[in-house]
Structure formats: C-alpha cells, structure tokens
matplotlib code that plots the C-alpha trace (Angstrom):
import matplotlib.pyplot as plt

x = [17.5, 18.9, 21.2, 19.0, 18.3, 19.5, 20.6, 21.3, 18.7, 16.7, 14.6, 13.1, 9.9, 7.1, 4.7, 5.2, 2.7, 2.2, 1.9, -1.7, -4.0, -7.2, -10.8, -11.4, -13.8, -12.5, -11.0, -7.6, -5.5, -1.8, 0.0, 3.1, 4.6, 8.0, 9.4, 11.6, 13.7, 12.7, 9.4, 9.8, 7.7, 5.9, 5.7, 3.7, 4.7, 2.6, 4.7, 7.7, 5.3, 4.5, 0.8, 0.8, 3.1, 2.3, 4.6, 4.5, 4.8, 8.2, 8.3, 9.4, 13.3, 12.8, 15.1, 18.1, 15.9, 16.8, 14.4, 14.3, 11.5, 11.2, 7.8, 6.0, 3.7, 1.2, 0.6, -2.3, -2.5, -6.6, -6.8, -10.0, -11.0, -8.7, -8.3, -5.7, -5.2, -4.2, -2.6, 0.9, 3.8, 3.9, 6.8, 6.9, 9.5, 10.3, 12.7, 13.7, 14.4, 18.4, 18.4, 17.8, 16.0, 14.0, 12.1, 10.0, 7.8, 4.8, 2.8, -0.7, -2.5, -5.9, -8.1, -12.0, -14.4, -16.9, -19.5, -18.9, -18.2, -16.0, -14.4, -16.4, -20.1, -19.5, -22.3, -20.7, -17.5, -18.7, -17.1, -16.5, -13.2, -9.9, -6.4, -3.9, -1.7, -1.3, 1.1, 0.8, 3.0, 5.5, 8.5, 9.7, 11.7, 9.3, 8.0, 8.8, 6.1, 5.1, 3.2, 0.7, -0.6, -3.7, -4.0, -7.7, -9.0, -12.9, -15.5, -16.9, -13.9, -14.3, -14.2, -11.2, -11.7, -9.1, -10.0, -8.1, -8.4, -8.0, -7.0, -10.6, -10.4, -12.7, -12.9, -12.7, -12.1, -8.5, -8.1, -4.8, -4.0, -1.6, -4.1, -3.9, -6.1, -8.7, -8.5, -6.7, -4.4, -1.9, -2.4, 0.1, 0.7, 2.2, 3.5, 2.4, 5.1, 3.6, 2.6, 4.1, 2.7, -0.9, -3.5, -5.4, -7.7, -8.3, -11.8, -12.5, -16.2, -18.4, -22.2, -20.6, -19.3, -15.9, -12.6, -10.1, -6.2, -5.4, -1.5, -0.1, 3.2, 5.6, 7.7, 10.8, 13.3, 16.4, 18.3, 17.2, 18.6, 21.9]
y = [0.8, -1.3, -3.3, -6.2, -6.7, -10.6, -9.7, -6.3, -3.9, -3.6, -1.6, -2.0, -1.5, -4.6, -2.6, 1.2, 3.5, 3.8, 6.9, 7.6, 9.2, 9.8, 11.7, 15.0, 14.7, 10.7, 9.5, 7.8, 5.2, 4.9, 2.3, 2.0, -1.3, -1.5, -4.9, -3.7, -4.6, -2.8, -1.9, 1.8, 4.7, 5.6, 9.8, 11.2, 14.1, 16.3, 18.3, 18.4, 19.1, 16.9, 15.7, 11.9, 10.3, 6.7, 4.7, 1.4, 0.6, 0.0, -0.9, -4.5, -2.9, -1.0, -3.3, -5.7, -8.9, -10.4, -9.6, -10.3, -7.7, -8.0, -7.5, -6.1, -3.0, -1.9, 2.4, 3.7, 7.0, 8.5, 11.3, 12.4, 14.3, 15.0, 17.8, 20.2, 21.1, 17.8, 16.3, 16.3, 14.5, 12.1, 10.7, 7.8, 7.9, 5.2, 4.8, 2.2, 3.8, 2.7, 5.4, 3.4, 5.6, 4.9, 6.6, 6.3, 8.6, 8.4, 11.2, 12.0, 13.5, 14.9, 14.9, 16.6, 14.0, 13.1, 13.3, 16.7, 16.0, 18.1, 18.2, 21.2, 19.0, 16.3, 16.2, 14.9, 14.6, 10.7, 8.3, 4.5, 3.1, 2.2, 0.5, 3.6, 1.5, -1.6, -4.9, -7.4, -9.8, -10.1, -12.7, -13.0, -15.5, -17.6, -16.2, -12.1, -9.8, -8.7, -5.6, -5.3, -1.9, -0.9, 2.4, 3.7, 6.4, 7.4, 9.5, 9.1, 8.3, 4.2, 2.3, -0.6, -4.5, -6.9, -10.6, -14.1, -16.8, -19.8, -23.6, -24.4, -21.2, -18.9, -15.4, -15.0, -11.1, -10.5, -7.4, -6.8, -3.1, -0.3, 2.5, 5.1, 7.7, 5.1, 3.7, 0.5, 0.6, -1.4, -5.0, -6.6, -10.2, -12.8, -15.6, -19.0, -21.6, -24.5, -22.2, -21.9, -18.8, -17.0, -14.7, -12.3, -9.6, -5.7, -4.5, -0.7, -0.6, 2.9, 3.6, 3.8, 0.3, -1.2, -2.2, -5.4, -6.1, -10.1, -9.9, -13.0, -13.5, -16.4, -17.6, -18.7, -20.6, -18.8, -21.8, -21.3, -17.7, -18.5]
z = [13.0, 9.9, 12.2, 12.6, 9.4, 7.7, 5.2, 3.1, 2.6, -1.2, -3.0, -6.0, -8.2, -9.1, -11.1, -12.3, -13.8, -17.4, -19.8, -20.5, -22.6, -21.6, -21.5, -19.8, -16.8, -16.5, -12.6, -13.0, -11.1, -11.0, -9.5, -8.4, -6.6, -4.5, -3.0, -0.4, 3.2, 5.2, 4.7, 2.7, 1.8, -1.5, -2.4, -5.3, -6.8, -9.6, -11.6, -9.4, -6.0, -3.4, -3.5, -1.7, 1.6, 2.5, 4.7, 6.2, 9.8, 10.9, 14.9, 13.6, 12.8, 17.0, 19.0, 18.4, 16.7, 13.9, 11.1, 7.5, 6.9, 3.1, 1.3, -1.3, -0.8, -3.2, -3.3, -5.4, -6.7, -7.3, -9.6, -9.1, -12.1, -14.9, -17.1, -18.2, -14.5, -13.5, -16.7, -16.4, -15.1, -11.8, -10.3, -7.9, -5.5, -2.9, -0.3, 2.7, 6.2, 5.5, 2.8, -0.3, -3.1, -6.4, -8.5, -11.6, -13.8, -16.1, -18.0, -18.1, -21.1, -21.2, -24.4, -25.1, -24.1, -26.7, -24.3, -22.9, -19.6, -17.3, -14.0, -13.7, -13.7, -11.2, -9.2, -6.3, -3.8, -2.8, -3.7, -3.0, -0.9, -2.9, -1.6, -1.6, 0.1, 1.6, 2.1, -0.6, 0.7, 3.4, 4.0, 8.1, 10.6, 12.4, 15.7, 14.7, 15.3, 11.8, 11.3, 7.9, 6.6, 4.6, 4.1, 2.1, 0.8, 0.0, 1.1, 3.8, 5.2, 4.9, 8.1, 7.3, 8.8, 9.0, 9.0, 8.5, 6.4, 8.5, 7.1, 5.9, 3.8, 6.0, 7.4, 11.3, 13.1, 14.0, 16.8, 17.5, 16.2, 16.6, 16.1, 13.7, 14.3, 15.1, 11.9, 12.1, 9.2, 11.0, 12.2, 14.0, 13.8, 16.0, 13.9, 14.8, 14.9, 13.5, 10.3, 7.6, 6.0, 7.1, 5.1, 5.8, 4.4, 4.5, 3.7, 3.3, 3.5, 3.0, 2.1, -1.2, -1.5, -0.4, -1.5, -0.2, 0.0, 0.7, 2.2, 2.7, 5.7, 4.7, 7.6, 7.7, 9.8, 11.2, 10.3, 6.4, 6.4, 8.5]

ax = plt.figure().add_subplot(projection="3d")
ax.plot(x, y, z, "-o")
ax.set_aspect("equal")
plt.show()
C-alpha cells in the first residue's frame, strides 16, 4: 500500500492538547493535529481506554500511482460534560497505514463551579455541529485523485455540505462523494491541470447551528519531486 508513495512516509504532531483546569458541569475541546504521508488515523483514549477512532480515506495509496499524499488533518475531541467522572488523562495517538506511531498526552482537572452547575442538570442532549475531524490541507502531484475527509459530530446528527471556492472567491456545490453512511464525509477530487492549488469548504449544518472546515489541495509537478 506504501509503495507508491514519493518519498518516505512521516508522521508527526501540528497542535497537541494542553493540560487543563477547568469548571465542573463546563464542555471541553481538545485538539490534536498530525501532518502525516499517508493520510493516518487519530485514537482517543480516557484513562488508558479507547473512547474516539477517526481515519482518513486512503483509496488514493489502492494501485501502483505515484502519490505524494502528505497533509495535515485536524481531530477534535468533545467532552461533553466534565466532572470527576470524566477528568482525567487523554492520550492522542496517531499512526500512518505504513506503521508509523505517535502519541501525546494532556490531563484534565475538574474543579466546583461557582455557579453550581453539574453534569447532573443539563437540560438537554442537543447540541450544535463541531469538526472532529477533517483535512486541513493536503499536498499532491498534479492530476492524482485526492480524497478530503470531514468527519462531524452533533446532535441531530448534522447534515455535512461540501462547496468550492472558485477564482473570484465564491462558493459553488461540488458532488462527487464516496459515501459514508450517506453522510458524505469524503469528497473526492480530480485535480485540474492548469491549477495550481484549489479550496474548498465543509459545512456541518443542524437545527442547532453549524460548523465549517476550509482544506486547501496544493499540486505539484512530478518533475518538482523527481
């Protein structure tokens, strides 16, 4: 699977979560950013046990093309409520499908809130989309199929969109998925030639309000990474 790859595979992290204190009863985000080639995978774990699996498409590396498939993906990690229950430690781990492996930690601690609010007296399971993971950016040879992923969560399950920005900075519809569930998390792109990079955009929209990823695909010549 790694054979067509231009050049050796990498993994490493852009952004890792922080140690945090914070207020019983408050939601948390946790971040964690890989640049990797291939595409990889991003697993949360909560004390030691499994909680999160995200992984980005990889039919690009299915054949014999050359592909530089390099990119950066950001995962996301919703703690819904916290409190002594969910405080604790998370680990990020990341890996490529040619068996490179990272991993990184942070620790969440839980104080009283001074308002009195618990996990226990949250009115309700709604809540608006986030990006739990998606491709920031990706770098390809000119005329390779590139595939982008945008993963969200929310409830109601969001309904995800993908439109491009064309030259005069606008939005028009792209359609050209490889369905997941129905949910288009994956678009695939077929590069132009005479373009040198394109962007487009990932909106997560529920009755609750909506959330975007903007991934950009640089192209480049074969000739450039000969």
């Amino acid at each position: 699977m790694c054979r067509g790859l231009v050049e050796p595979a990498t993994l490493s992290f852009d952004v890792i979560p922080q140690d945090v204190i914070t207020d019983e009863g408050t939601e948390l985000f946790m971040p964690c950013h890989i640049f990797s080639s291939p595409q990889g995978m991003v697993q949360w774990y909560h004390d030691d046990q499994l909680i999160s699996e995200d992984r980005a498409a990889t039919g690009e590396l299915i054949g014999n093309q050359r592909v530089i498939g390099s990119g950066l993906i950001a995962s996301q990690l919703r703690i819904p409520c916290v409190d002594e229950r969910t405080a604790g430690n998370y680990r990020c781990e990341a890996r490529t499908p040619c068996g490179q492996k990272i991993s990184t930690s942070a620790r969440v601690s839980v104080r009283k809130s001074k308002s009195g609010q618990t996990c226990g007296n949250k009115k309700s399971d709604n809540f608006a989309p986030y990006i739990k993971f998606a491709t920031q950016s990706r770098i390809e040879l000119a005329g390779n199929v590139v595939e982008l992923t945008c993963k969200a969560g929310g409830h109601p399950a969001p309904t995800i969109i993908w439109t491009k920005y064309t030259n005069d900075d606008e939005e028009v519809p792209v359609r050209t998925f490889r369905r997941e569930g129905e949910k288009q998390e994956i678009l695939v792109v077929r590069s132009e030639f005479e373009s040198a990079s394109e962007s487009f955009k990932c909106t997560a929209r529920n009755e609750f309000g909506e959330a975007t990823a903007e991934p950009t695909i640089i192209y480049v010549s074969d000739e450039e990474e000969s």
